[in-house]
C-alpha positions as protocol buffer text, in pm:
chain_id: "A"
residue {
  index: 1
  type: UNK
  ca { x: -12046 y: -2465 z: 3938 }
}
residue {
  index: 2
  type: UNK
  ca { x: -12009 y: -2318 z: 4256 }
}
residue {
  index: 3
  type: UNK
  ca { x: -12215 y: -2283 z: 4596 }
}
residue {
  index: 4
  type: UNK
  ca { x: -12322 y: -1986 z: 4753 }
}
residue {
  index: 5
  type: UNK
  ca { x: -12112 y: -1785 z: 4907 }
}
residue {
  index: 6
  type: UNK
  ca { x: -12150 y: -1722 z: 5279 }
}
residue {
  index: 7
  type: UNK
  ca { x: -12193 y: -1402 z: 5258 }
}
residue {
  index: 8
  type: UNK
  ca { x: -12411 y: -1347 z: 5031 }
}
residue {
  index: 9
  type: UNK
  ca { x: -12736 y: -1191 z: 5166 }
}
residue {
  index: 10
  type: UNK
  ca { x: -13031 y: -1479 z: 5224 }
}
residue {
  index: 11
  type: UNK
  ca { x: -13282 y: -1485 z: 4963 }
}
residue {
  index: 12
  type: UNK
  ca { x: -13530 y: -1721 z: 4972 }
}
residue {
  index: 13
  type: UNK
  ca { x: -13871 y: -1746 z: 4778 }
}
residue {
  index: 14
  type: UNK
  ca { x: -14209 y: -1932 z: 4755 }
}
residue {
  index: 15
  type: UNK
  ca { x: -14285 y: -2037 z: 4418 }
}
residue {
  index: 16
  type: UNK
  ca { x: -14665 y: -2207 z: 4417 }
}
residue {
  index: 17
  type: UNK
  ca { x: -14825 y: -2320 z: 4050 }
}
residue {
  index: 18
  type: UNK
  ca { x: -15198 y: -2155 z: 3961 }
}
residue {
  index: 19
  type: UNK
  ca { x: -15354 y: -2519 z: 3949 }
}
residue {
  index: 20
  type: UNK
  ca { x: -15575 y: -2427 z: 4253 }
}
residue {
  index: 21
  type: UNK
  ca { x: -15621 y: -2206 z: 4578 }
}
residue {
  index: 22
  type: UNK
  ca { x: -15358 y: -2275 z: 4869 }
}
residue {
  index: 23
  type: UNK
  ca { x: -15391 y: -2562 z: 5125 }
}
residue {
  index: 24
  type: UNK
  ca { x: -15242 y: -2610 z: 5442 }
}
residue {
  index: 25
  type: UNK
  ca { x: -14931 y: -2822 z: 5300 }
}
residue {
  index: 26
  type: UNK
  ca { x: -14903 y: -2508 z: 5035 }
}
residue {
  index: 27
  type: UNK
  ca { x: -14907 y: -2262 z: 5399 }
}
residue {
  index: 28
  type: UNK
  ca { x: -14692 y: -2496 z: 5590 }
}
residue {
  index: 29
  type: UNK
  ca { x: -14396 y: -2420 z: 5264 }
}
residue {
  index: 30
  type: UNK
  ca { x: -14501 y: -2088 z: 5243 }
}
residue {
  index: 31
  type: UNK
  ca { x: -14428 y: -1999 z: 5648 }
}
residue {
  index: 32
  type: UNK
  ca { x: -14172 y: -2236 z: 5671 }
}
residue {
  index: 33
  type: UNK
  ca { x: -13958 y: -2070 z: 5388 }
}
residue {
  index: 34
  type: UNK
  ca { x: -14110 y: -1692 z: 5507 }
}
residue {
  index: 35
  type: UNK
  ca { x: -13962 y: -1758 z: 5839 }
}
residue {
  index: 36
  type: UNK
  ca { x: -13643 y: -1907 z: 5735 }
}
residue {
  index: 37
  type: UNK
  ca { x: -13547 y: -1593 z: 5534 }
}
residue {
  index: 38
  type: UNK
  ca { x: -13682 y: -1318 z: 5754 }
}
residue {
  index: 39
  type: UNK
  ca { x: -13538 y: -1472 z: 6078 }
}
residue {
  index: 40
  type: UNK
  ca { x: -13196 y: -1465 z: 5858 }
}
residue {
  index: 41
  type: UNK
  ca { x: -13260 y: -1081 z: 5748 }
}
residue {
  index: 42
  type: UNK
  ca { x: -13313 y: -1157 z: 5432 }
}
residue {
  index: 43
  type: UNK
  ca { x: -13503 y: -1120 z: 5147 }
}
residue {
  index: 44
  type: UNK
  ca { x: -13811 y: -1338 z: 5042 }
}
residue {
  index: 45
  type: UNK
  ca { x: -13946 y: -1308 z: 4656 }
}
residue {
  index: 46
  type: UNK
  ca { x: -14269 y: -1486 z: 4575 }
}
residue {
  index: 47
  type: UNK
  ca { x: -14268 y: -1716 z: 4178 }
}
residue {
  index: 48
  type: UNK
  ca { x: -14568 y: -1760 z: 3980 }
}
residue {
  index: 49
  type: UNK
  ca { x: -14516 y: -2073 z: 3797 }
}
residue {
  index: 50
  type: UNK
  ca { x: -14763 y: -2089 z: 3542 }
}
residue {
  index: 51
  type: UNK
  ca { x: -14660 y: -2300 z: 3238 }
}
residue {
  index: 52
  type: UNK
  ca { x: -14879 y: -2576 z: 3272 }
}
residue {
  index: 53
  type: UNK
  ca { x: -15144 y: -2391 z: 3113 }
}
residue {
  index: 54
  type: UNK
  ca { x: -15365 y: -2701 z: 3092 }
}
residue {
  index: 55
  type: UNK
  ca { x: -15368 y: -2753 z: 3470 }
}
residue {
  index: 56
  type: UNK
  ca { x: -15387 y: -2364 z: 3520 }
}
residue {
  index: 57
  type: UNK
  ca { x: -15741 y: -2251 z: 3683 }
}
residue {
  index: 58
  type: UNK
  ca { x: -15859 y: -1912 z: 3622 }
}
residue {
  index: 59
  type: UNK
  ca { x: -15814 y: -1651 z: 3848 }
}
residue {
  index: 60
  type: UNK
  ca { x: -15627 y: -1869 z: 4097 }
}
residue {
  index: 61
  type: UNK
  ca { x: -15251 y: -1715 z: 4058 }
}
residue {
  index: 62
  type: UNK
  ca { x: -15444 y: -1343 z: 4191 }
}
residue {
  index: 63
  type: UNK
  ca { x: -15623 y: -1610 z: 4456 }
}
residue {
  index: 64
  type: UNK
  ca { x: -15351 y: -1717 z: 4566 }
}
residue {
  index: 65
  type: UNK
  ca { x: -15131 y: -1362 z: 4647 }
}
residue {
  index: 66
  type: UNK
  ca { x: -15487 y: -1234 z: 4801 }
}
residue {
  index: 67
  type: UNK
  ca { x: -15458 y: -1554 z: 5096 }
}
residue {
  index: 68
  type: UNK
  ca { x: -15061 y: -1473 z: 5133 }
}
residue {
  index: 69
  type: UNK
  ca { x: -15137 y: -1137 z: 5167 }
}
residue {
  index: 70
  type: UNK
  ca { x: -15441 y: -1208 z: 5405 }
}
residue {
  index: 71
  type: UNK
  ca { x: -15207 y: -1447 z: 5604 }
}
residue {
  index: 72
  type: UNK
  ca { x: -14916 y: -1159 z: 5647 }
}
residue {
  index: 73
  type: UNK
  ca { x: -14697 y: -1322 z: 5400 }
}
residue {
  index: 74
  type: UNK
  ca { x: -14542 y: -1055 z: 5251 }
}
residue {
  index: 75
  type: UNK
  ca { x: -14307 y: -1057 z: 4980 }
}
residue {
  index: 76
  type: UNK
  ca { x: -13999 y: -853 z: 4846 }
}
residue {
  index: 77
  type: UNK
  ca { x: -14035 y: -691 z: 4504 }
}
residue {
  index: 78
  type: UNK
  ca { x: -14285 y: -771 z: 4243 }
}
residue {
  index: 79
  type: UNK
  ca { x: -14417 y: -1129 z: 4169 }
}
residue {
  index: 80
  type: UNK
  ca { x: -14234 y: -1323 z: 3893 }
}
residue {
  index: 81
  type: UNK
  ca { x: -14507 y: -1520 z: 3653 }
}
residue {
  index: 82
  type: UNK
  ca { x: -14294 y: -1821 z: 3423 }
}
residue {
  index: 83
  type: UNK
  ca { x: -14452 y: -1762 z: 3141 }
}
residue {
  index: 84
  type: UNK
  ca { x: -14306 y: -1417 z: 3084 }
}
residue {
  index: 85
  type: UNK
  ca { x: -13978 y: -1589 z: 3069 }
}
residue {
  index: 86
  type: UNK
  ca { x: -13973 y: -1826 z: 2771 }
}
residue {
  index: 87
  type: UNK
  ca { x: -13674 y: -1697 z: 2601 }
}
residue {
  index: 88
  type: UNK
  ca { x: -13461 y: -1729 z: 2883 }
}
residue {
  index: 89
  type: UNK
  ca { x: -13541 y: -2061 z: 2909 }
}
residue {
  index: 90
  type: UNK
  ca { x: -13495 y: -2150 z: 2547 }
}
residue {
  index: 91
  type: UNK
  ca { x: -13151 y: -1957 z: 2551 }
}
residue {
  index: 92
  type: UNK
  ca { x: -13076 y: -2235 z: 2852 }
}
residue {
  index: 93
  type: UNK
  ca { x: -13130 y: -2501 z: 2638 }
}
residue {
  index: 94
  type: UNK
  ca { x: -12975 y: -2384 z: 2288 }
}
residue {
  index: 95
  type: UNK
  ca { x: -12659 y: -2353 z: 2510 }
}
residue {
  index: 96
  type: UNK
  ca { x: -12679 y: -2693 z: 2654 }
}
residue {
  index: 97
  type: UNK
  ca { x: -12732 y: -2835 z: 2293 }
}
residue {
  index: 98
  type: UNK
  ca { x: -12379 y: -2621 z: 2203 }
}
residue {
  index: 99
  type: UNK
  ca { x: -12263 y: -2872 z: 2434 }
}
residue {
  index: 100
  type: UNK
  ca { x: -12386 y: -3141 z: 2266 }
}
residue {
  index: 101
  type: UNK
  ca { x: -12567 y: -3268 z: 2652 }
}
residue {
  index: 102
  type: UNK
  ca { x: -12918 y: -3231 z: 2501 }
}
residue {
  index: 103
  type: UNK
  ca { x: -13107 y: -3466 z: 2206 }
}
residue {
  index: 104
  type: UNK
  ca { x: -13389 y: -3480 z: 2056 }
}
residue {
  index: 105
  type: UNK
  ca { x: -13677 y: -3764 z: 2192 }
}
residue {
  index: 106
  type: UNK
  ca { x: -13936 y: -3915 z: 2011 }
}
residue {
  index: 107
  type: UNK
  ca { x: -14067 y: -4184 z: 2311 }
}
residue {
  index: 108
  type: UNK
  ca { x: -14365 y: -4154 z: 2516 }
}
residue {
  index: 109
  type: UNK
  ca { x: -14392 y: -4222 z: 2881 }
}
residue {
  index: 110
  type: UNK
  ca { x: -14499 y: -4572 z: 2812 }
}
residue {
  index: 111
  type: UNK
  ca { x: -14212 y: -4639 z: 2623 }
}
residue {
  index: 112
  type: UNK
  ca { x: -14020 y: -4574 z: 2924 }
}
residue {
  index: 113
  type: UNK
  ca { x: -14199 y: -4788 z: 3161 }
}
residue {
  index: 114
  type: UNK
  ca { x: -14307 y: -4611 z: 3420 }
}
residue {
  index: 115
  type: UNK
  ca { x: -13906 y: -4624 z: 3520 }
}
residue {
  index: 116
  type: UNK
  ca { x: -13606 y: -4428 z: 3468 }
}
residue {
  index: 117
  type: UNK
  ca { x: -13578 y: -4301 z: 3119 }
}
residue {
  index: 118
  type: UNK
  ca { x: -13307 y: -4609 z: 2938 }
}
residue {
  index: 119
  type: UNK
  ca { x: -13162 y: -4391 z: 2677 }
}
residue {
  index: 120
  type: UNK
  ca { x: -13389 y: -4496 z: 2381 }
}
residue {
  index: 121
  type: UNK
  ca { x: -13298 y: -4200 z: 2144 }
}
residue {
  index: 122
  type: UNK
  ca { x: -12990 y: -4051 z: 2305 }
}
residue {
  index: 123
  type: UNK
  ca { x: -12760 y: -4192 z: 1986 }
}
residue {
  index: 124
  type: UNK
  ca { x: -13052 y: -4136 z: 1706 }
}
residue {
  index: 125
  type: UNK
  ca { x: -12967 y: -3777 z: 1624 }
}
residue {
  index: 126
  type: UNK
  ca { x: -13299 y: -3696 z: 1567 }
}
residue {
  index: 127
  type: UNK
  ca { x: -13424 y: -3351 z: 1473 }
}
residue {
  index: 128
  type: UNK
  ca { x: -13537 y: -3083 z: 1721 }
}
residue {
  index: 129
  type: UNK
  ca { x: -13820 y: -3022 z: 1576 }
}
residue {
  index: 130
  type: UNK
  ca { x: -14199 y: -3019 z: 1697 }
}
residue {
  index: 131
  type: UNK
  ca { x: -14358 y: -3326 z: 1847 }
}
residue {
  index: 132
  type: UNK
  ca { x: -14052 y: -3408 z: 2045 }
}
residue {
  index: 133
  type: UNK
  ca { x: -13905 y: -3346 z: 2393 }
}
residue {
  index: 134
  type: UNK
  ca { x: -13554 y: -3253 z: 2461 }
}
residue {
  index: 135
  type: UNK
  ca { x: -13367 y: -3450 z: 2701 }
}
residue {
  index: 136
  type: UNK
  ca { x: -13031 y: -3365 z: 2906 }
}
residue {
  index: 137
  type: UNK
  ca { x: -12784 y: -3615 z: 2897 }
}
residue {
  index: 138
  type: UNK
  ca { x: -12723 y: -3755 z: 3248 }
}
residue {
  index: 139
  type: UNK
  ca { x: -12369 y: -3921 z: 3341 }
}
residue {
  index: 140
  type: UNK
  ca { x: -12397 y: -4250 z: 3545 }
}
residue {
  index: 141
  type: UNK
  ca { x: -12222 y: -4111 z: 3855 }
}
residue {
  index: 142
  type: UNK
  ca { x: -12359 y: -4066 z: 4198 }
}
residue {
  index: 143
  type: UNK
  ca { x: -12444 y: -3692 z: 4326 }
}
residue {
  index: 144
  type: UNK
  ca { x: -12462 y: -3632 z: 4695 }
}
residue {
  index: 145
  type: UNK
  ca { x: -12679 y: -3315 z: 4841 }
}
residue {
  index: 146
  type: UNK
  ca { x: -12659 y: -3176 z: 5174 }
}
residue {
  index: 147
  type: UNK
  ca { x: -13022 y: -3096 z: 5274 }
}
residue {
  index: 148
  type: UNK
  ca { x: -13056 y: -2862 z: 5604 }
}
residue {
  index: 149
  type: UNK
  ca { x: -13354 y: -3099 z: 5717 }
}
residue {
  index: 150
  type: UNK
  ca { x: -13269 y: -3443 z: 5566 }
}
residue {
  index: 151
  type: UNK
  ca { x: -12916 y: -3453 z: 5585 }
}
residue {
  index: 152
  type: UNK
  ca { x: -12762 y: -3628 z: 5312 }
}
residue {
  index: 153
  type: UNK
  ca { x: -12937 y: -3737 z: 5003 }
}
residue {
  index: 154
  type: UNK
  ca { x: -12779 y: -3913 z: 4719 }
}
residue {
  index: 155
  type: UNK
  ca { x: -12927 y: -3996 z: 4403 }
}
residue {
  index: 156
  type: UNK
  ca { x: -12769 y: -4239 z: 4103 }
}
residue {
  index: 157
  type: UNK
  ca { x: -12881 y: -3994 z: 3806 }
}
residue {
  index: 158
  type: UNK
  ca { x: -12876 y: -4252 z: 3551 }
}
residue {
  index: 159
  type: UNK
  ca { x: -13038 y: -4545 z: 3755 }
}
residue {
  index: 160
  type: UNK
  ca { x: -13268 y: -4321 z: 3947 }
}
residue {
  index: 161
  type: UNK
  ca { x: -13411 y: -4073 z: 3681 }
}
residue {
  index: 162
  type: UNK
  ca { x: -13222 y: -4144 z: 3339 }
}
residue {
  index: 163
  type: UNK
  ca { x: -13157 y: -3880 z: 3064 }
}
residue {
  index: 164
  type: UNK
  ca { x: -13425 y: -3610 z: 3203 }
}
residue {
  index: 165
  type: UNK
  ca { x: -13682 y: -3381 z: 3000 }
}
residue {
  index: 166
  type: UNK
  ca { x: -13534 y: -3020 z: 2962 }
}
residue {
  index: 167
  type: UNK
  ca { x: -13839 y: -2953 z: 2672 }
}
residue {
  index: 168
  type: UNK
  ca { x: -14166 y: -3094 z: 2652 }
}
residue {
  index: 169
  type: UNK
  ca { x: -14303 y: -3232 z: 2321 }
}
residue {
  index: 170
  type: UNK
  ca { x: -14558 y: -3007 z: 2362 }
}
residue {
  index: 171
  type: UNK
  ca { x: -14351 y: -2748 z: 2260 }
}
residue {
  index: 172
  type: UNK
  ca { x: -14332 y: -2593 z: 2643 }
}
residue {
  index: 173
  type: UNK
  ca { x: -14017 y: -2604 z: 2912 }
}
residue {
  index: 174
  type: UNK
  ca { x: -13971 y: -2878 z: 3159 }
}
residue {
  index: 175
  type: UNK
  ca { x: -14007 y: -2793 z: 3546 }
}
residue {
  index: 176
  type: UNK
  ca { x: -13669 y: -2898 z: 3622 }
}
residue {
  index: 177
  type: UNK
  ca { x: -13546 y: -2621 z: 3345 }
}
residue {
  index: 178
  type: UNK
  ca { x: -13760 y: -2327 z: 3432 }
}
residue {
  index: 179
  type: UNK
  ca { x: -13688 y: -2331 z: 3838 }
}
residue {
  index: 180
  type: UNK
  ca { x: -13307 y: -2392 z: 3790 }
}
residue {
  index: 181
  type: UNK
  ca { x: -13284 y: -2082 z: 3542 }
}
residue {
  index: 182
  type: UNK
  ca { x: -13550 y: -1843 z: 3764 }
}
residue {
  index: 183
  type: UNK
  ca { x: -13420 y: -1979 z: 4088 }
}
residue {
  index: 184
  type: UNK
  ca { x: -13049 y: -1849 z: 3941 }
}
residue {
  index: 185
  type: UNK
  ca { x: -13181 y: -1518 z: 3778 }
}
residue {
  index: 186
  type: UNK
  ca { x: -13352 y: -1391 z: 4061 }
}
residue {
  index: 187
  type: UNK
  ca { x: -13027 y: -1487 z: 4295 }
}
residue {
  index: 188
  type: UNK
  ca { x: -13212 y: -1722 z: 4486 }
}
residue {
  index: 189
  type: UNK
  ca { x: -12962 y: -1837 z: 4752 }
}
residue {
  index: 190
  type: UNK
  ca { x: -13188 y: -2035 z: 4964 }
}
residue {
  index: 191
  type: UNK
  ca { x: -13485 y: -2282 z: 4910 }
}
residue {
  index: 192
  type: UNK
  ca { x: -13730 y: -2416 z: 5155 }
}
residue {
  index: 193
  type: UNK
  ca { x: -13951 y: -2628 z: 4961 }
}
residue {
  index: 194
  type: UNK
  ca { x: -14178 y: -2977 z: 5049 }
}
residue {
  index: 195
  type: UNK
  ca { x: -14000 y: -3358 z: 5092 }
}
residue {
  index: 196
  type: UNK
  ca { x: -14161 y: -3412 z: 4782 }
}
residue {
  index: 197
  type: UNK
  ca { x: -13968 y: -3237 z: 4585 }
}
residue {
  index: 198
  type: UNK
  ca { x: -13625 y: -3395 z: 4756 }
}
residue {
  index: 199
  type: UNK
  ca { x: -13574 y: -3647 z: 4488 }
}
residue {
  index: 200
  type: UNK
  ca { x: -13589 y: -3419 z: 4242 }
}
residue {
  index: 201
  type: UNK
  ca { x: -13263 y: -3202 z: 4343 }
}
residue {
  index: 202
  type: UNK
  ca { x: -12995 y: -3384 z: 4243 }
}
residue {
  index: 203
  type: UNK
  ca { x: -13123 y: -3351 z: 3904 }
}
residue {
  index: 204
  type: UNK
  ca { x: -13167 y: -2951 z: 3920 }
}
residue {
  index: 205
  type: UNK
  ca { x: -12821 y: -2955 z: 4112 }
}
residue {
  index: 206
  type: UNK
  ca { x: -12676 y: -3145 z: 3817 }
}
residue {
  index: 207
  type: UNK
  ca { x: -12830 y: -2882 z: 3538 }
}
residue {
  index: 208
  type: UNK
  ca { x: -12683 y: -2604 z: 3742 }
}
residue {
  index: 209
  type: UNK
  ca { x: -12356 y: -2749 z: 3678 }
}
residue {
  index: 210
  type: UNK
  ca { x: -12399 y: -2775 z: 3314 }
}
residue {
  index: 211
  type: UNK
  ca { x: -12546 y: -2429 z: 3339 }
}
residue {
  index: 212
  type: UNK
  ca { x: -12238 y: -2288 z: 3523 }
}
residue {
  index: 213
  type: UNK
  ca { x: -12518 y: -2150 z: 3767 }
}
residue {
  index: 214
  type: UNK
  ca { x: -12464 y: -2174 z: 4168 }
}
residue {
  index: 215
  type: UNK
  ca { x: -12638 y: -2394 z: 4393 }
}
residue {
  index: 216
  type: UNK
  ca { x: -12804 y: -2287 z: 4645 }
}
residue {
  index: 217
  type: UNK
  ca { x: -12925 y: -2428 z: 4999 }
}
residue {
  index: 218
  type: UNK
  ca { x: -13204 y: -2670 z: 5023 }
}
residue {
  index: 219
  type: UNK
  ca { x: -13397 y: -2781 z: 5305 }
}
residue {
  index: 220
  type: UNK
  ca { x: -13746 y: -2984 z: 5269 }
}
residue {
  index: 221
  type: UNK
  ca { x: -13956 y: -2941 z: 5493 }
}
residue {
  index: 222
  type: UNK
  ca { x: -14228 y: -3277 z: 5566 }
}
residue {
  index: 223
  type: UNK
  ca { x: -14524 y: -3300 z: 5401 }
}
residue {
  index: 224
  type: UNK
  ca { x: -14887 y: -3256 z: 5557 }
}
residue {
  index: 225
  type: UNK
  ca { x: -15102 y: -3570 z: 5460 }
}
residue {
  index: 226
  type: UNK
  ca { x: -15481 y: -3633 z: 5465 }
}
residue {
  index: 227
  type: UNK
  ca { x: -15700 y: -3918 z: 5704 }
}
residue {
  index: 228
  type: UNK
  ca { x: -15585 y: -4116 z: 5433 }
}
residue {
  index: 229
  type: UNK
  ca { x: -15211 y: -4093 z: 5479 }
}
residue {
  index: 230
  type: UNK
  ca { x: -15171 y: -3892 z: 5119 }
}
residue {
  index: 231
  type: UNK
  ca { x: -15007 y: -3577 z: 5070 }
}
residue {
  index: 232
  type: UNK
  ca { x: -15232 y: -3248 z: 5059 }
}
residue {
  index: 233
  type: UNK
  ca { x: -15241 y: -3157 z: 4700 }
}
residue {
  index: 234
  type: UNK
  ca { x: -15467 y: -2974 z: 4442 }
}
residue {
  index: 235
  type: UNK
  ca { x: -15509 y: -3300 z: 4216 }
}
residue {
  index: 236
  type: UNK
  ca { x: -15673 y: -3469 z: 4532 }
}
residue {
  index: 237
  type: UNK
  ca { x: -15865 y: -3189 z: 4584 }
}
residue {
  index: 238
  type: UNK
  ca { x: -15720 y: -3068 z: 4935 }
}
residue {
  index: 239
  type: UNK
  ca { x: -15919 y: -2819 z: 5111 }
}
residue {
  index: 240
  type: UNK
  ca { x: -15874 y: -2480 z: 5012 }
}
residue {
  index: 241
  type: UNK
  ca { x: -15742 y: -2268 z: 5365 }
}
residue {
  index: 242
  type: UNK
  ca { x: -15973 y: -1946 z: 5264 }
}
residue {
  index: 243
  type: UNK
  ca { x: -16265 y: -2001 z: 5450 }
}
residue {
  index: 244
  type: UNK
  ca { x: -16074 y: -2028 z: 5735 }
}
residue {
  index: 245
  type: UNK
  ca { x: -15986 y: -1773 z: 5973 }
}
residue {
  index: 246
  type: UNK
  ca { x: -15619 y: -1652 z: 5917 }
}
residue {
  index: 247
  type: UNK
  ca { x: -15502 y: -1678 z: 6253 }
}
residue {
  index: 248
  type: UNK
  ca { x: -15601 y: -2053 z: 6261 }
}
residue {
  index: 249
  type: UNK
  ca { x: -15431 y: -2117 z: 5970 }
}
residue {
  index: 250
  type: UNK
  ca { x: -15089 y: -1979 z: 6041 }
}
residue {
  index: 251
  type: UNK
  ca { x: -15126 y: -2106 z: 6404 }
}
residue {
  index: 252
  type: UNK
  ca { x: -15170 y: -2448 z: 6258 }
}
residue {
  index: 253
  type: UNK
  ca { x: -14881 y: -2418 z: 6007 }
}
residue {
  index: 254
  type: UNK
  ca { x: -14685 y: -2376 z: 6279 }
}
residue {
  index: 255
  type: UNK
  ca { x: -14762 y: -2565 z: 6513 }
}
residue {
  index: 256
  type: UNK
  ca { x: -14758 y: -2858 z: 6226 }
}
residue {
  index: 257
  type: UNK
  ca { x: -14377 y: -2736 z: 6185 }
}
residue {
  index: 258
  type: UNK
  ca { x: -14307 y: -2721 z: 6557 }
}
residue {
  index: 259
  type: UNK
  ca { x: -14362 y: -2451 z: 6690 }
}
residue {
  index: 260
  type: UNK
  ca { x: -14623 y: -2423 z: 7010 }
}
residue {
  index: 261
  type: UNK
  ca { x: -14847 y: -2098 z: 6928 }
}
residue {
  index: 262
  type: UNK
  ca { x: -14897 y: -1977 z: 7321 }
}
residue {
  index: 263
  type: UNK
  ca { x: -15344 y: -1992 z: 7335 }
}
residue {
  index: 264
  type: UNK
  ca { x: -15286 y: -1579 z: 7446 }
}
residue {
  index: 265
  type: UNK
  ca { x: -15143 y: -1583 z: 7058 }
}
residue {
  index: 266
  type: UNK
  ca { x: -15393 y: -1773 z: 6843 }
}
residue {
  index: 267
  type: UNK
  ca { x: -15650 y: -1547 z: 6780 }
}
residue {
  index: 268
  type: UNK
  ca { x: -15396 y: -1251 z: 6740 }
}
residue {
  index: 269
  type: UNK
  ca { x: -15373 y: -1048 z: 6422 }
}
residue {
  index: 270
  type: UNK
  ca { x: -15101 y: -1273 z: 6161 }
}
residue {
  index: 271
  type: UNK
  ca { x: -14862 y: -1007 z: 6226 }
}
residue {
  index: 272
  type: UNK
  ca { x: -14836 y: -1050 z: 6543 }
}
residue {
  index: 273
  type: UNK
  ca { x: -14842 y: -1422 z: 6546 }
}
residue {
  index: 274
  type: UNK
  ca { x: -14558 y: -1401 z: 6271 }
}
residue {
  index: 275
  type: UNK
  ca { x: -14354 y: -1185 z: 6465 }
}
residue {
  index: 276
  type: UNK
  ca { x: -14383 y: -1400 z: 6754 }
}
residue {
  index: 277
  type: UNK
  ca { x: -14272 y: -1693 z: 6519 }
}
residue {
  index: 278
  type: UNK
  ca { x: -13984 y: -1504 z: 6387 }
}
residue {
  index: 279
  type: UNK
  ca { x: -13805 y: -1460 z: 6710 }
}
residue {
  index: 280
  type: UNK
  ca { x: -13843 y: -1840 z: 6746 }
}
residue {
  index: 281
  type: UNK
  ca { x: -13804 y: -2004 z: 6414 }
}
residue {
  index: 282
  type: UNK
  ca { x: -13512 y: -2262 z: 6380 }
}
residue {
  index: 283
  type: UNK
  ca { x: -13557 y: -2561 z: 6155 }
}
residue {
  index: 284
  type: UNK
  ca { x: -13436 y: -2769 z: 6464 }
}
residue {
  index: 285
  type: UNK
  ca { x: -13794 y: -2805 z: 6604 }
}
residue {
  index: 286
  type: UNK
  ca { x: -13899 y: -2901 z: 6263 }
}
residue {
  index: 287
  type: UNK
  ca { x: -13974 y: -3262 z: 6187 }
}
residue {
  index: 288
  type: UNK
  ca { x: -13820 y: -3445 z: 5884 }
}
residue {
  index: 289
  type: UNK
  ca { x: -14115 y: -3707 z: 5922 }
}
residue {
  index: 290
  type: UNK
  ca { x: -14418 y: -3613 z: 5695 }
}
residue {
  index: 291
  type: UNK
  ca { x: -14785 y: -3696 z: 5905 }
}
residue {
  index: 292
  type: UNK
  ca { x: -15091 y: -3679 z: 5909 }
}
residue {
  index: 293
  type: UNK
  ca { x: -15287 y: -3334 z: 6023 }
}
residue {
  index: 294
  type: UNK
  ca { x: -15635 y: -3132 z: 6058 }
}
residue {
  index: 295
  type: UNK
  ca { x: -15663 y: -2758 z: 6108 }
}
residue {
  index: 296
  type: UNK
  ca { x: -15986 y: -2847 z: 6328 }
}
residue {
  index: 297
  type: UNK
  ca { x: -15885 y: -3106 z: 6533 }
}
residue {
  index: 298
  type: UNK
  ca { x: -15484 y: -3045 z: 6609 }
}
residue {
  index: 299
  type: UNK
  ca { x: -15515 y: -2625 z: 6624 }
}
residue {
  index: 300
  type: UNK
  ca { x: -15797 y: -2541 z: 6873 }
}
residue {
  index: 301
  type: UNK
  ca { x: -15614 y: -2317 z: 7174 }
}
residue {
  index: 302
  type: UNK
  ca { x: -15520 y: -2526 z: 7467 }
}
């Protein structure tokens, strides 16, 4: 595995699941990584990623590229949905289990106590065969990942996260499997993502390896939380940014990411607000510390 070369062109890319409309903490990742790759030239692709069909609400993947659209968000090329790319990902994995780094799994997520996964089945030799996941063999070495935002993060893969699910028993691909083998098909060379999802790379950095796929840059960004001090999400049923004005909403999004909208700017068409933003974007005034925010009280022009 290699990185990415430094001169390859950027190309970055938003990749939001269909679970629910957008919310500020989705705009706040959405501008962030728009900014990041048009203030570097470069390209910025928008991912669809729709395999959790359980969690999937109707209608809200077109939702969703209406408000981008509506917020000036404009993307490069057409929009990649996940669940048009199965075989890829099953191609990924019958070439990890040529390997021999992928086995069968018959336990449950109580089996594995809430904790990292202890390497129940990894010796059983068991089938791969319907009602079972598919695991990826982790070594018990430490992996170090230089973040643009958080610096250096370093994970223990087998004490942090254990052997990790590549193929759900369900019969559908893991998250970890589908964005490392999009993310490398669509030459992805840059990803601006949320601090939630930090822990989580040195796993997809380690798959890449036993892929033979390049890494590219990560930076992630903080997280927008509620009064309650939880992160914005669709579970909790974070307010949907649509019935808000457009201009508020990217003016808030960046102002939540450190950048001071001028009051002669806030009510100005998104494209002018984003061009505006573009000429001063630099993760530098952007916070690593998540915190708490409201579009109505922290937004109003000064």
């Amino acid at each position: 595995m290699s990185g990415i070369p430094e001169s390859a062109r950027y190309h970055g890319r938003f990749a939001p699941s269909p679970s629910g409309l957008l919310h500020l903490g989705s705009v706040v990742t959405a501008v962030a990584s728009f900014l990041d790759a048009r203030a570097s030239g470069g390209r910025w692709s928008l991912r669809i990623e729709d395999l959790d069909r359980q969690r999937e609400r109707p209608g809200a993947g077109d939702a969703i590229l209406r408000e981008l659209e509506r917020l000036g968000l404009g993307w490069d090329g057409p929009v990649l949905r996940q669940h048009t790319r199965l075989a890829a990902y099953r191609e990924a994995v019958a070439s990890l289990g040529r390997t021999g780094a992928v086995f069968a799994c018959a336990c449950s997520r109580r089996d594995s106590g809430g904790g990292p996964y202890p390497g129940t089945c990894r010796t059983r030799e068991l089938p791969w065969q319907d009602g079972f996941a598919l695991r990826l063999s982790v070594p018990d070495r430490v992996l170090q990942v230089s973040d643009r935002l958080q610096g250096t993060y370093r994970q223990q893969l087998a004490l942090d996260c254990g052997d990790f699910v590549l193929w759900r028993a369900d019969g559908e691909p893991a998250y970890h499997l589908a964005v490392v083998v999009d993310d490398a098909w669509q030459g992805i060379t840059d990803i601006v993502r949320g601090a939630d999802l930090l822990d989580s790379t040195p796993r997809q950095v380690h798959l890449q390896h036993c892929l033979g796929l390049p890494q590219p840059r990560y930076a992630h960004v903080p997280l927008v939380l509620d009064a309650d001090g939880r992160k914005l999400s669709k579970q909790t049923l974070a307010t949907a940014v649509s019935t808000t004005s457009a201009s508020q909403v990217l003016s808030g999004a960046l102002d939540f990411l450190g950048l001071s909208v001028p009051a002669t700017l806030r009510a100005a068409p998104p494209a002018e607000i984003l061009g505006w933003a573009k000429m001063t974007w630099s993760l530098a005034t952007v916070s690593t510390s998540s915190r708490r925010f409201s579009l109505s009280a922290d937004t109003a022009p000064g």
